[in-house]
BAPA-909257 format. One record per residue: residue in one letter; x, y, z of N, C-alpha, C in turn. Coordinates in Angstrom, 3 decimals. Example, Ala and Ser with C-alpha at 12.3 -4.5 7.8 and 13.67 -1.06 7.14 Angstrom:
  r    n_east   n_north      n_up   ca_east  ca_north     ca_up    c_east   c_north      c_up
  a    13.190    -5.690     7.800    12.300    -4.500     7.800    13.200    -3.300     7.800
  s    12.850    -2.250     7.080    13.670    -1.060     7.140    12.900     0.030     7.870
END
This chain:
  r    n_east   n_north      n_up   ca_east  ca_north     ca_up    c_east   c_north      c_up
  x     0.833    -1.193     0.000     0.000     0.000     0.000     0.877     1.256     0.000
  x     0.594     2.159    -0.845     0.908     3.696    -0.400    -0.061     4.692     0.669
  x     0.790     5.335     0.421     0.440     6.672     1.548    -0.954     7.086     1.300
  x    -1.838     7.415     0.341    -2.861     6.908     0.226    -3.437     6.192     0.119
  x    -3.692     4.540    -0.331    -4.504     3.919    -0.313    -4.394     3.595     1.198
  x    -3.417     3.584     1.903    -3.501     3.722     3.785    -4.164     4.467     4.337
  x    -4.583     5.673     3.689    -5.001     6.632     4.502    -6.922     5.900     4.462
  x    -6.900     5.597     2.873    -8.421     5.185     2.932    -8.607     4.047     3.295
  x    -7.333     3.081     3.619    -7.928     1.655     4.264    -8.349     1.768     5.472
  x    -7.464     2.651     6.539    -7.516     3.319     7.546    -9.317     3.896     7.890
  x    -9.292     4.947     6.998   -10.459     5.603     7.246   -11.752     5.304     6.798
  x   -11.736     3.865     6.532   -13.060     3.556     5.590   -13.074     2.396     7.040
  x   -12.251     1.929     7.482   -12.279     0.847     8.527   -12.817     1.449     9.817
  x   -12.513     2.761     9.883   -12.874     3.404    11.162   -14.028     4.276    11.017
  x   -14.889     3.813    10.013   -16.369     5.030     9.302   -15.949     6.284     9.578
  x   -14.975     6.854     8.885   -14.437     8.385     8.679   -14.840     8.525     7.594
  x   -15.691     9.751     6.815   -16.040     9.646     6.175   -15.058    11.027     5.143
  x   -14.680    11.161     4.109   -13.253    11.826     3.652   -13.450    13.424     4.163
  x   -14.890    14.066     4.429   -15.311    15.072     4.809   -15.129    15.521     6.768
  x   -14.700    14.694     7.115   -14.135    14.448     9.082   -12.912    14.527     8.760
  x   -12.446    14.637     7.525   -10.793    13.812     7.379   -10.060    15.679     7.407
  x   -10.946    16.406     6.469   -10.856    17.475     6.195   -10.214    18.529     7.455
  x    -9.367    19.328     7.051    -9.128    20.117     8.044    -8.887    21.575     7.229
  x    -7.659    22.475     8.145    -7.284    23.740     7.478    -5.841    23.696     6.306
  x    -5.375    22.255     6.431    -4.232    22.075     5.862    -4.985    21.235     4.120
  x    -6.220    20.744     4.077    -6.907    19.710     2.930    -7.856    20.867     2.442
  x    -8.260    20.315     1.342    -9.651    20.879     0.929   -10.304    19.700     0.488
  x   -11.346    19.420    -0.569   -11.971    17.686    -0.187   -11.685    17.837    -1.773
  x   -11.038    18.336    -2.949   -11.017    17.411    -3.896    -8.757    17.184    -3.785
  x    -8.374    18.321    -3.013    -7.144    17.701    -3.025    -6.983    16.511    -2.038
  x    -7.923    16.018    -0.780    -7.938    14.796    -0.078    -8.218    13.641    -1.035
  x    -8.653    14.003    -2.014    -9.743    12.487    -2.627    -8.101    12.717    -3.635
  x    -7.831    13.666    -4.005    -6.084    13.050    -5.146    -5.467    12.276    -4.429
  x    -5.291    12.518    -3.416    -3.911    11.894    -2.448    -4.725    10.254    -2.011
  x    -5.889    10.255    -1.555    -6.033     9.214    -1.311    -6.374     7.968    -3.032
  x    -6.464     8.701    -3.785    -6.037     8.391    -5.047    -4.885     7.924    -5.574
  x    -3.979     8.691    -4.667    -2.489     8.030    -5.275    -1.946     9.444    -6.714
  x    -2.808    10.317    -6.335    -3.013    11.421    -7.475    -1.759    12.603    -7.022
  x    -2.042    12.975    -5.536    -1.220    13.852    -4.855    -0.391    13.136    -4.502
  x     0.769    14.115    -3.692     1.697    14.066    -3.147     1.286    14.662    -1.509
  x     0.875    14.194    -0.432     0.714    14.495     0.913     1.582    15.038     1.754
  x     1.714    16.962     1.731     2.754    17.305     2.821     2.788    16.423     4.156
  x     4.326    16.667     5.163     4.052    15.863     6.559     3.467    16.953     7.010
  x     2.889    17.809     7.214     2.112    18.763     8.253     0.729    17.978     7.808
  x     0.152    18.348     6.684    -0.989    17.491     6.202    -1.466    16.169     6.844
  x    -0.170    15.228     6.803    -0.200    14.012     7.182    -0.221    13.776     8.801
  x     0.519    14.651     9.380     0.453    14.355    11.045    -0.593    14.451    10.898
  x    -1.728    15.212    10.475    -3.042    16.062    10.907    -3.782    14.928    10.676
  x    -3.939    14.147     9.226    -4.703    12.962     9.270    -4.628    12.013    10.197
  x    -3.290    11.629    10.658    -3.156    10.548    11.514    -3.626    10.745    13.259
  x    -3.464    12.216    13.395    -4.393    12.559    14.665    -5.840    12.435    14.637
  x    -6.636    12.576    13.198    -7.655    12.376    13.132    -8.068    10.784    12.908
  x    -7.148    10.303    12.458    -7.224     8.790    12.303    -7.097     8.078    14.140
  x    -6.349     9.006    14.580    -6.389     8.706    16.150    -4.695     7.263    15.868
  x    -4.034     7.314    14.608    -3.103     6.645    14.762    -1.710     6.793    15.243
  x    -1.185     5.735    15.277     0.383     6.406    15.996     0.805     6.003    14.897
  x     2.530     7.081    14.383     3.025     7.049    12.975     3.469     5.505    12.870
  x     3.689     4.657    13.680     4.484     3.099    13.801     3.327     2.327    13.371
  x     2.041     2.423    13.557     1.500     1.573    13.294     0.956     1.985    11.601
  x     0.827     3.476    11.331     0.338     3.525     9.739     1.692     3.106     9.010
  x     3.065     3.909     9.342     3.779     3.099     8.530     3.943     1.853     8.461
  x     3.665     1.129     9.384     3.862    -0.605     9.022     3.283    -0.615     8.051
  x     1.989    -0.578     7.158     1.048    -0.771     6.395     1.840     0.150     5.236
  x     2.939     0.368     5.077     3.342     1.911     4.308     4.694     2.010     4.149
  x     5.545     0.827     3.160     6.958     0.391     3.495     7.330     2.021     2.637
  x     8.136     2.389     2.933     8.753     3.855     1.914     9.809     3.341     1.284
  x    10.703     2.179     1.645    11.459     1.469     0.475    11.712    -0.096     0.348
  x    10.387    -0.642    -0.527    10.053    -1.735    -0.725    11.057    -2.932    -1.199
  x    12.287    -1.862    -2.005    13.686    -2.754    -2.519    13.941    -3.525    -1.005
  x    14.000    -2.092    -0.459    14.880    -3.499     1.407    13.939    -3.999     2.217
  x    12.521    -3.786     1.760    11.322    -5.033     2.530    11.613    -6.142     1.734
  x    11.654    -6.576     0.506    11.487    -7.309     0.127    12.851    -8.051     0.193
  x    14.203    -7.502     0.196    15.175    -7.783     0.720    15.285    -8.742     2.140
  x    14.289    -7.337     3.499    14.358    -8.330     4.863    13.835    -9.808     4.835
  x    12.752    -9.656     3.827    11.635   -10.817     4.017    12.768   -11.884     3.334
  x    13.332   -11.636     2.354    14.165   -13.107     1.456    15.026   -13.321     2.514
  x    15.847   -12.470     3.532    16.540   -12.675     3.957    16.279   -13.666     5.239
  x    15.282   -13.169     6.302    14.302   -14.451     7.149    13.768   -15.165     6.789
  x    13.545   -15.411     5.222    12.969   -16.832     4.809    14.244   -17.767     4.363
  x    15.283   -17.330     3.655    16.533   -17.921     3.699    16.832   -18.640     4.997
  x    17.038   -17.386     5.798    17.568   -18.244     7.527    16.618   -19.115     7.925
  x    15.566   -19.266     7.838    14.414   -19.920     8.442    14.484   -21.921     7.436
  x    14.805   -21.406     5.876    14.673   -22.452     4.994    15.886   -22.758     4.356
  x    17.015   -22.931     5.199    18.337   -22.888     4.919    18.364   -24.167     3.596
  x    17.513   -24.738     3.266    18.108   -25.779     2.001    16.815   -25.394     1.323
  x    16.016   -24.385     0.970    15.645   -24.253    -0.122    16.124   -23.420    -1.314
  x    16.515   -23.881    -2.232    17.326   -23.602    -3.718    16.783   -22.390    -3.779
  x    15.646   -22.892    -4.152    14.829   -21.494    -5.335    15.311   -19.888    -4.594
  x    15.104   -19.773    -3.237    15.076   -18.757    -2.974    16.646   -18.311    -2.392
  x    16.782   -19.710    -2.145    18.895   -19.502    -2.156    19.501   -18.668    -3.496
  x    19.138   -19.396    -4.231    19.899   -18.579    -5.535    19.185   -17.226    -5.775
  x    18.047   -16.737    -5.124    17.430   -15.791    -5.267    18.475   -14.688    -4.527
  x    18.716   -15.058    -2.947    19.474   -14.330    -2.554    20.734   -14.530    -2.999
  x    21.604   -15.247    -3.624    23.016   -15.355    -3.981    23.044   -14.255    -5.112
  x    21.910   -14.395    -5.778    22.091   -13.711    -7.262    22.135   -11.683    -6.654
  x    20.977   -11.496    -5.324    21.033   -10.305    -5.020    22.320    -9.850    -4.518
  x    23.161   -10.754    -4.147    24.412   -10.846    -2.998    25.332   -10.651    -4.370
  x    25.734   -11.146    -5.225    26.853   -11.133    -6.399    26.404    -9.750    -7.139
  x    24.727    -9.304    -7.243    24.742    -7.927    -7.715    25.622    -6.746    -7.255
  x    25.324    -7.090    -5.591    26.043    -5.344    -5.226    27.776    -6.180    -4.391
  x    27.801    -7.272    -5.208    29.319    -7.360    -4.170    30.293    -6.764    -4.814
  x    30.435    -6.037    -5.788    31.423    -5.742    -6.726    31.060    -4.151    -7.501
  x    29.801    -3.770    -6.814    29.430    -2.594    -7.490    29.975    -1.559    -5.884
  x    29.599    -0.001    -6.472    30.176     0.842    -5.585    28.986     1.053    -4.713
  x    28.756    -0.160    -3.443    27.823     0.427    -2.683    27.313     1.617    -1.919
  x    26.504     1.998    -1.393    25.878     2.605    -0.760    25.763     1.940     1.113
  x    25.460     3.083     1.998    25.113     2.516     3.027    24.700     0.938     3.549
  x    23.210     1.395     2.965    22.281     0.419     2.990    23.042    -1.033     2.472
  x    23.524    -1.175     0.992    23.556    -1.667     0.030    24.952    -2.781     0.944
  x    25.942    -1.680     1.847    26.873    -2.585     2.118    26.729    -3.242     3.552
  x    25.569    -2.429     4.253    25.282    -3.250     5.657    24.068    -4.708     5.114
  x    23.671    -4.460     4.154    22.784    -5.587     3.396    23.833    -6.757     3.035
  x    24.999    -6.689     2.326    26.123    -7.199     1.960    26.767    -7.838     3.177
  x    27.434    -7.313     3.921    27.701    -7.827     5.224    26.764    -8.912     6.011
  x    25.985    -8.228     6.182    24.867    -9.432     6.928    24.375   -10.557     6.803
  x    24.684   -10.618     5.102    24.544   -11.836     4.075    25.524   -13.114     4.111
  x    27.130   -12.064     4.346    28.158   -12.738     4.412    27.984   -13.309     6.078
  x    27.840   -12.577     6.961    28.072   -13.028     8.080    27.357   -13.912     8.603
  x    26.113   -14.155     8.045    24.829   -14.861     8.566    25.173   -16.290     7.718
  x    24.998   -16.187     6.324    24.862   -17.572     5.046    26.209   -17.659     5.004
  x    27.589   -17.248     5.340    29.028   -17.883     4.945    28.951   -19.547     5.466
  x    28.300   -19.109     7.106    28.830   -20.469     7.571    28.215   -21.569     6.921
  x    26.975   -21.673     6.356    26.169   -22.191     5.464    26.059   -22.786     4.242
  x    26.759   -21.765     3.447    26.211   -21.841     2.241    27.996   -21.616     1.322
  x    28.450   -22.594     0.812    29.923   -21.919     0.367    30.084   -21.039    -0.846
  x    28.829   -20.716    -1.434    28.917   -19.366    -2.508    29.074   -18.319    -1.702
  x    28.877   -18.271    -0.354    29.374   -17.272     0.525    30.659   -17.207     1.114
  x    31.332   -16.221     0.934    33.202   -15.988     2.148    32.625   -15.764     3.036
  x    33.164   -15.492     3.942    32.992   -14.779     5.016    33.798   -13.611     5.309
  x    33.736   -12.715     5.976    34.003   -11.357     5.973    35.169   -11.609     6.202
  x    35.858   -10.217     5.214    37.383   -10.788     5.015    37.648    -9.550     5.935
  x    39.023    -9.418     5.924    39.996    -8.813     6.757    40.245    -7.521     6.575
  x    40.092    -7.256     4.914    40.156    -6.115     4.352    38.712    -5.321     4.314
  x    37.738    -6.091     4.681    36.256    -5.296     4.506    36.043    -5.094     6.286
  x    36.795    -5.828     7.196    36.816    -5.324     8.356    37.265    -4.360     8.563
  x    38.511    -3.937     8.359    39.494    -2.738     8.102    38.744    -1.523     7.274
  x    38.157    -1.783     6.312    37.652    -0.662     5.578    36.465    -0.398     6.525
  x    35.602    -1.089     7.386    34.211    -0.823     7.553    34.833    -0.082     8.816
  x    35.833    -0.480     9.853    36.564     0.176    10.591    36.495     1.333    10.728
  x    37.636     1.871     9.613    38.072     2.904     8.649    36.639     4.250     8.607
  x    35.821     3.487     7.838    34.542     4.087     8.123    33.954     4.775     8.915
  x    33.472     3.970     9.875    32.967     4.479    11.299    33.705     4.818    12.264
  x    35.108     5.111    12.180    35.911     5.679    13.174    35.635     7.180    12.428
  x    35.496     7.208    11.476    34.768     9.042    10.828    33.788     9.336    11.126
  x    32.864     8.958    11.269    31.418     9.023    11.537    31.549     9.771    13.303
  x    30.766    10.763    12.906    30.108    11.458    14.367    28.759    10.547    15.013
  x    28.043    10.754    14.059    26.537    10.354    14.141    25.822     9.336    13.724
  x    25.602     7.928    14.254    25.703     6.358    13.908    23.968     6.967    13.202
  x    23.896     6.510    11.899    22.455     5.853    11.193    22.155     4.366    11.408
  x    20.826     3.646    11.482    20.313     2.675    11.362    21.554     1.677    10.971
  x    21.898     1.815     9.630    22.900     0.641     8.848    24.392     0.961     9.564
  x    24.525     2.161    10.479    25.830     2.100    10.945    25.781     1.063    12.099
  x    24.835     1.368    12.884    24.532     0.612    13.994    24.304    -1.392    13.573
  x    23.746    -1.595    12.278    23.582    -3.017    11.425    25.064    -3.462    11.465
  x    25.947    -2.385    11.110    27.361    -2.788    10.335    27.800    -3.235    11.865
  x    28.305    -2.419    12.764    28.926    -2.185    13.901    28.260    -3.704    14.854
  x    26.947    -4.250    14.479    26.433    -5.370    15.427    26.987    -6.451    14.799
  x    27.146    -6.263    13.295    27.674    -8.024    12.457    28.899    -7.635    12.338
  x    29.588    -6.597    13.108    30.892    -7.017    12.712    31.929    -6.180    14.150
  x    31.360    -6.526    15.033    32.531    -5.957    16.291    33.388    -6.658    16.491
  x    33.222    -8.135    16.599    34.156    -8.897    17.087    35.042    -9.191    15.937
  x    35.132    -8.346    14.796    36.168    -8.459    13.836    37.115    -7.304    14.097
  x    36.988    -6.633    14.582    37.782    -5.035    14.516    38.681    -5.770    16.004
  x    39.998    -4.971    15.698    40.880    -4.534    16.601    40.646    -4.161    18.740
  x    40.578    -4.820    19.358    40.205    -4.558    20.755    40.112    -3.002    20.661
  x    41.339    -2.405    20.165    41.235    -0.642    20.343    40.146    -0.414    19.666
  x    40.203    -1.278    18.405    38.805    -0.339    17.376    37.457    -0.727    17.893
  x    37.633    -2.036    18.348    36.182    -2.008    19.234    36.336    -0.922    20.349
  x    36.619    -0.833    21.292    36.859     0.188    22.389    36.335     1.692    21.568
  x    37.068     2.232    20.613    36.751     3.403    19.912    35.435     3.849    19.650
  x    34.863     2.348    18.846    33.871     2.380    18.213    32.616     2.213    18.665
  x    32.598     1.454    19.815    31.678     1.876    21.053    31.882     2.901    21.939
  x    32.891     3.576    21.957    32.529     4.761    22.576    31.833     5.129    21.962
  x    31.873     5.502    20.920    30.991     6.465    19.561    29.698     5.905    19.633
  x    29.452     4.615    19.451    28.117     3.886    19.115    26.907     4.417    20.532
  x    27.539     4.587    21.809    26.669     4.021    22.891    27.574     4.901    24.026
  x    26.564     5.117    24.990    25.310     5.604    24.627    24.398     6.257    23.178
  x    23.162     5.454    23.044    22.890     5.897    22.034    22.876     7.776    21.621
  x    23.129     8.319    20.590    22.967     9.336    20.576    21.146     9.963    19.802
  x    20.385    10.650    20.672    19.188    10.753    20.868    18.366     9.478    20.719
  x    18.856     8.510    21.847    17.741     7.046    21.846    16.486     7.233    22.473
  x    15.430     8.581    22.862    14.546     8.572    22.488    13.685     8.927    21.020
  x    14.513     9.238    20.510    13.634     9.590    19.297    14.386     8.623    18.064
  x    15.281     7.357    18.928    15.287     6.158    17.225    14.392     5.239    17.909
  x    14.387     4.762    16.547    13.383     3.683    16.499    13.843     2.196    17.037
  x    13.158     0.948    17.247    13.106     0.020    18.369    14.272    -0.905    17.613
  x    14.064    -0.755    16.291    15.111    -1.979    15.344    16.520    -1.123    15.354
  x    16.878     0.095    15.251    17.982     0.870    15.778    18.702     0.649    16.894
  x    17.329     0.490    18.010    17.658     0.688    19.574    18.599    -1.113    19.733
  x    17.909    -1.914    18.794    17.838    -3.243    19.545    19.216    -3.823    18.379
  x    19.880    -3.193    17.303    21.278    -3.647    16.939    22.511    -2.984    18.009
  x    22.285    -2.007    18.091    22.888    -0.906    19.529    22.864    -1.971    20.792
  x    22.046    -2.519    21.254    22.152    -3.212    22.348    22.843    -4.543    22.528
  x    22.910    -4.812    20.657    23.276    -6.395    20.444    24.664    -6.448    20.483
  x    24.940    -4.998    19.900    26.773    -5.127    19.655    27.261    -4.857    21.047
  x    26.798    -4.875    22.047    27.136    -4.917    23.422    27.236    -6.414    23.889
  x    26.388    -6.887    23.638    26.350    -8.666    23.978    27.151    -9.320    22.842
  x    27.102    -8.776    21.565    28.225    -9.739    20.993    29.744    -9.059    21.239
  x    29.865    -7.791    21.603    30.971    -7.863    22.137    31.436    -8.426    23.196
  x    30.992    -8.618    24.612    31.066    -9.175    25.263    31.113   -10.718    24.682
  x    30.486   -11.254    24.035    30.344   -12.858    23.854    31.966   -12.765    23.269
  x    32.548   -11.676    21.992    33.735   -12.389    21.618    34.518   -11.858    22.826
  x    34.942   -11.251    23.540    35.750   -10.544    24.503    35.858   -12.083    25.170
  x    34.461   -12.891    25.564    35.080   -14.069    26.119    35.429   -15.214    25.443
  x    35.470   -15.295    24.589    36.010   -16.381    23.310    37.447   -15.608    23.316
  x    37.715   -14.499    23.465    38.740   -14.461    23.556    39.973   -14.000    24.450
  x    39.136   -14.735    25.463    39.755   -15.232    26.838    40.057   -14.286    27.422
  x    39.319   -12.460    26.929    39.427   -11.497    27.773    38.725   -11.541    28.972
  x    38.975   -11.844    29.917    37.823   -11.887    31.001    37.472   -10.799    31.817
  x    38.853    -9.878    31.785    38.299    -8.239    32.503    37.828    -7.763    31.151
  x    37.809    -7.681    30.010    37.802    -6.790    29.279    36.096    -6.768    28.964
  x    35.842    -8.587    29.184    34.266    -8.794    29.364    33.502    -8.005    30.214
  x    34.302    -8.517    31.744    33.683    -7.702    32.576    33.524    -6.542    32.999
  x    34.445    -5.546    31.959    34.396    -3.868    31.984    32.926    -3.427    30.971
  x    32.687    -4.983    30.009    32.056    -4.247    29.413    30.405    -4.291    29.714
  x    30.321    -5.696    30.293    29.050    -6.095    31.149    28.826    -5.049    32.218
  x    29.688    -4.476    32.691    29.841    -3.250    33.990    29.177    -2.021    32.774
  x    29.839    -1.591    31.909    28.758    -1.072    30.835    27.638    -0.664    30.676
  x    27.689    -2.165    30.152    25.909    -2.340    29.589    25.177    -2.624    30.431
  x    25.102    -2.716    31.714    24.157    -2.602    33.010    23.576    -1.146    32.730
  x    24.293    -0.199    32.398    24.090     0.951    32.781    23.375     1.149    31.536
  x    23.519     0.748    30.361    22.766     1.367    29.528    21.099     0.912    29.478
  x    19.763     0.729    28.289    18.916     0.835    28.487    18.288     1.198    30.092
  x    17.965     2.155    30.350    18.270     2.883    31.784    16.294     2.622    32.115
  x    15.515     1.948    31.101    13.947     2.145    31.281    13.766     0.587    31.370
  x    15.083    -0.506    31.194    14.615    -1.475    31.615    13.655    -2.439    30.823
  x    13.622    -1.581    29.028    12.010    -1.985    28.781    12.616    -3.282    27.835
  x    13.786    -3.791    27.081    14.436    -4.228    25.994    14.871    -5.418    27.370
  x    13.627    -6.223    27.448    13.738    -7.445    27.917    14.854    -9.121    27.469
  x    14.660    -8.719    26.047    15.854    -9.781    25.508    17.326    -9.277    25.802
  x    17.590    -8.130    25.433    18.679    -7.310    26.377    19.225    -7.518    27.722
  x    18.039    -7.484    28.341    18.631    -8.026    29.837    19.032    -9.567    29.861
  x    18.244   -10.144    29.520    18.392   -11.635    29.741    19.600   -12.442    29.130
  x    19.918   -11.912    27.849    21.417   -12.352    27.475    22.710   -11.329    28.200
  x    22.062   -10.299    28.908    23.162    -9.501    29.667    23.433   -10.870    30.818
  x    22.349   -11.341    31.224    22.405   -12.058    32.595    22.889   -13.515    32.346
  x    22.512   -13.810    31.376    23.182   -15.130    31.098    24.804   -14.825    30.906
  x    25.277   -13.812    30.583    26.501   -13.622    29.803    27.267   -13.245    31.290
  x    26.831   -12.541    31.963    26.892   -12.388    33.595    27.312   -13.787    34.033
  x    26.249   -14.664    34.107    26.411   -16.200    34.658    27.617   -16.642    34.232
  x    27.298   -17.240    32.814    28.574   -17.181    32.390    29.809   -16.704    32.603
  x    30.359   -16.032    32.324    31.858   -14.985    33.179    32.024   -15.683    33.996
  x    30.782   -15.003    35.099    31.408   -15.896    36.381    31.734   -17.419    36.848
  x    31.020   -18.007    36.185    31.286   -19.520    36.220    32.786   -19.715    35.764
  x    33.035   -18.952    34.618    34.002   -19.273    33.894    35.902   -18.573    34.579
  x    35.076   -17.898    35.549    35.943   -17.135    36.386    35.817   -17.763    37.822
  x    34.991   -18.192    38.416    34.574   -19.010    39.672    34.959   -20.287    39.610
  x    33.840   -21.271    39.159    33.753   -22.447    38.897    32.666   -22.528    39.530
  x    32.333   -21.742    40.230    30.924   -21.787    41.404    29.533   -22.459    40.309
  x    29.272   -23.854    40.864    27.906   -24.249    39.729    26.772   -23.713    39.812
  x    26.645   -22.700    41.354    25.119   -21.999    41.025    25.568   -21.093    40.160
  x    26.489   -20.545    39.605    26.025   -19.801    38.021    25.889   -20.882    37.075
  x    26.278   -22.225    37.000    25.913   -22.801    35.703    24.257   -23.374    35.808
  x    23.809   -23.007    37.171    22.065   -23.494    36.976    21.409   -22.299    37.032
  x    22.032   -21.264    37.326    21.179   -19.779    36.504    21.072   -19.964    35.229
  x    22.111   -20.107    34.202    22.408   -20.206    32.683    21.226   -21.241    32.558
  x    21.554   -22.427    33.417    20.684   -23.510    32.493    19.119   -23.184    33.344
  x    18.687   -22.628    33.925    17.249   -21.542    34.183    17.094   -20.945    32.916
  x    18.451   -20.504    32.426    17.700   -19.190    31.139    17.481   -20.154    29.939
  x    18.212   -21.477    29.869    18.394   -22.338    28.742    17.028   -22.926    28.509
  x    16.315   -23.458    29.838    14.898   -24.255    30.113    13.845   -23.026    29.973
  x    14.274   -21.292    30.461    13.051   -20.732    29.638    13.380   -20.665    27.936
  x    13.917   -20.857    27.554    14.016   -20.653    26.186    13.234   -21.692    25.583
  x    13.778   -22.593    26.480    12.339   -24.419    25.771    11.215   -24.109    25.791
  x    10.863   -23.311    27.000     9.813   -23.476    27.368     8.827   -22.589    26.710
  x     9.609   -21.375    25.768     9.022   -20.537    24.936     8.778   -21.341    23.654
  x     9.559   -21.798    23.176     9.567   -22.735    22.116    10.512   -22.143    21.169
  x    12.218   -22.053    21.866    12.907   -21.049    20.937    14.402   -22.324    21.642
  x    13.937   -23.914    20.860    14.537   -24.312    21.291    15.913   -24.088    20.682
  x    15.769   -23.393    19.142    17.463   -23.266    18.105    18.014   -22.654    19.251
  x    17.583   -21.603    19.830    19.412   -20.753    20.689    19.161   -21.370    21.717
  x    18.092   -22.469    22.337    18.771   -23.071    23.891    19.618   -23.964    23.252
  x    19.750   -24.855    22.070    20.816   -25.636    21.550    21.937   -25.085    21.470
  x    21.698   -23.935    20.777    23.381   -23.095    20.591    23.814   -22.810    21.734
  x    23.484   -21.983    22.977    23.450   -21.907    23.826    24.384   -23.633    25.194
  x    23.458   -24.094    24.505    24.612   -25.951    25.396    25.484   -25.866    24.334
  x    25.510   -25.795    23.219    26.560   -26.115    22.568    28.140   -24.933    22.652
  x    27.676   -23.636    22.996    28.295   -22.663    23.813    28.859   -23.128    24.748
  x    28.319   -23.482    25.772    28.497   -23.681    27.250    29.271   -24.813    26.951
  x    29.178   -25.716    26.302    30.172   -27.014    26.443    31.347   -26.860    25.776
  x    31.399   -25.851    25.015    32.764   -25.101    23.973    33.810   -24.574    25.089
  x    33.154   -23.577    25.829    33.737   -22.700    26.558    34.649   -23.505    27.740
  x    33.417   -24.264    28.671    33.808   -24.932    30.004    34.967   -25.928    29.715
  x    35.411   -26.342    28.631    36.795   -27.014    28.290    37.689   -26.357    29.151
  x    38.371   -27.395    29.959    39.605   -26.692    30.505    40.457   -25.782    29.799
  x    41.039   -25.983    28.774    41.347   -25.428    27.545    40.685   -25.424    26.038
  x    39.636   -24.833    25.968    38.909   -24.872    24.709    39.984   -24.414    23.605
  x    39.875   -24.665    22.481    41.318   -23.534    21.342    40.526   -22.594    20.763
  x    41.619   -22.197    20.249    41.576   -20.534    19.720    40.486   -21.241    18.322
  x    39.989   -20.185    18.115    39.237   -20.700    17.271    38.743   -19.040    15.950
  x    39.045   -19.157    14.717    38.861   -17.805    14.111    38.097   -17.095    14.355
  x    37.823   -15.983    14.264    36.859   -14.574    14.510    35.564   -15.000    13.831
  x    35.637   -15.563    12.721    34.927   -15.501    11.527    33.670   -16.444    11.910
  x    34.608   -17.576    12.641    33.531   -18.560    13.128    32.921   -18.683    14.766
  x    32.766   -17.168    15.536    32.166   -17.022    16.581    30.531   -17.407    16.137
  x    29.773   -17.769    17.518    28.353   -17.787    17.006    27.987   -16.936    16.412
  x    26.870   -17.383    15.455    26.142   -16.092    14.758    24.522   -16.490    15.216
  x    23.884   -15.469    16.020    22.344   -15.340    16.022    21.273   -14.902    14.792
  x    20.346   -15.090    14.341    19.373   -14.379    13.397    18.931   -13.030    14.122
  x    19.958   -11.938    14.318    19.187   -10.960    14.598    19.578   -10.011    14.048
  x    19.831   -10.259    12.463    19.819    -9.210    11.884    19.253    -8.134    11.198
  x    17.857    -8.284    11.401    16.776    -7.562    10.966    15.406    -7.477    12.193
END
């Protein structure tokens, strides 16, 4: 749907009739263009409808993608992860993935690229995995950057535990606290929170154990409203963890396996598997070094 035919799915659902819709910003044959698809709808115009619609802007834009190239992008991309051996739509995404791997991306175009590699490498071998030189350049990047966008915050979550301890250190200073995290949005808020837990996750893969725990000391402090519930709970498992792994004390390994049995019990048994399969990696007296490339990877890239 567009911006008009929303406005009239909206207002025909709620018996508004286009004459209630009317205000000092419409007149009723430029309302009937726009909901036509005829006009072009100023945002002063548009707040005004949606107060009269009584909607909040999150719920009309859901119904109202403004760039359908990267909806239709997210959707191939969670049906891929979800249907890891179906062809048809494998080569669907390989073919989108070989379009922009070699052209001069854009933002969007190269946090789309990345996420592809980092998610389907381990998977799928028409995929590398993120090389050394696209770590360095994406680095490079965001050590310039004042002001993190959406895809900076995408780039910075699929790829911390590739950068340099300093360049991570740098690059979360910059990232986080968010800069104005009341006014981004929840899929912004919630890659921002992730590159905190996957930093921490590689910090302990790589046997930093203060460097973990400076950063868990951190991220306590950040989301300060408490409301980014998955946030806490891998903060606390990752908590358990440490300490077990720093203790030996087993009441942290039956907190972890508390968070492992709610995860069953939701029916989200893939990460309580990854999750034992974690825990039995780690608790090796000596587990080995093992590449960057192949730390866990979660589906939370969209």
């Amino acid at each position: 749907m567009n911006i008009g035919e929303s406005l009239r799915f909206f207002r025909k659902n709620l018996n508004i009739t286009q004459k209630e819709m009317l205000d000092n910003y419409l007149d009723p044959s430029t309302y009937s263009r726009i909901e036509h698809g005829k006009q072009v709808i100023k945002i002063d115009a548009l707040a005004e409808a949606l107060k009269k619609l009584s909607l909040s802007s999150e719920e009309f834009f859901a119904r109202v993608p403004l760039d359908n190239e990267q909806k239709n992008f997210q959707e191939l991309f969670y049906f891929c992860a979800s249907h890891i051996d179906n062809q048809a739509k494998k080569q669907e995404l390989i073919h989108y993935y070989n379009k922009i791997q070699y052209k001069q991306r854009d933002l969007k175009e190269f946090s789309n690229y990345i996420v592809i590699k980092s998610y389907f490498s381990q998977f799928w071998p028409e995929i590398e995995p993120i090389s050394a030189q696209e770590s360095q350049q994406a680095a490079r990047y965001l050590l310039k950057k004042d002001y993190y966008q959406h895809y900076d915050y995408v780039l910075i979550c699929n790829m911390i535990s590739l950068f340099t301890f300093s360049q991570q250190d740098a690059i979360v200073a910059r990232a986080i606290p968010i800069a104005d995290e009341n006014q981004r949005d929840y899929s912004t808020k919630k890659f921002a929170y992730t590159t905190i837990t996957n930093l921490i996750t590689a910090r302990i893969y790589e046997k930093d154990y203060s460097g973990a725990q400076k950063y868990i000391i951190f991220a306590n402090k950040q989301d300060v409203t408490g409301s980014n519930y998955n946030y806490r709970m891998n903060l606390q498992y990752l908590h358990n963890l440490l300490q077990y792994l720093l203790t030996g004390n087993h009441q942290y390994m039956e907190h972890i396996y508390d968070f492992i049995r709610l995860l069953e019990n939701i029916g989200d048994r893939l990460q309580a598997e990854n999750l034992k399969k974690e825990i039995k990696f780690l608790t090796y007296d000596y587990f080995p070094e093992i590449d960057r490339t192949d730390y866990p990877i979660g589906l939370f890239k969209y």
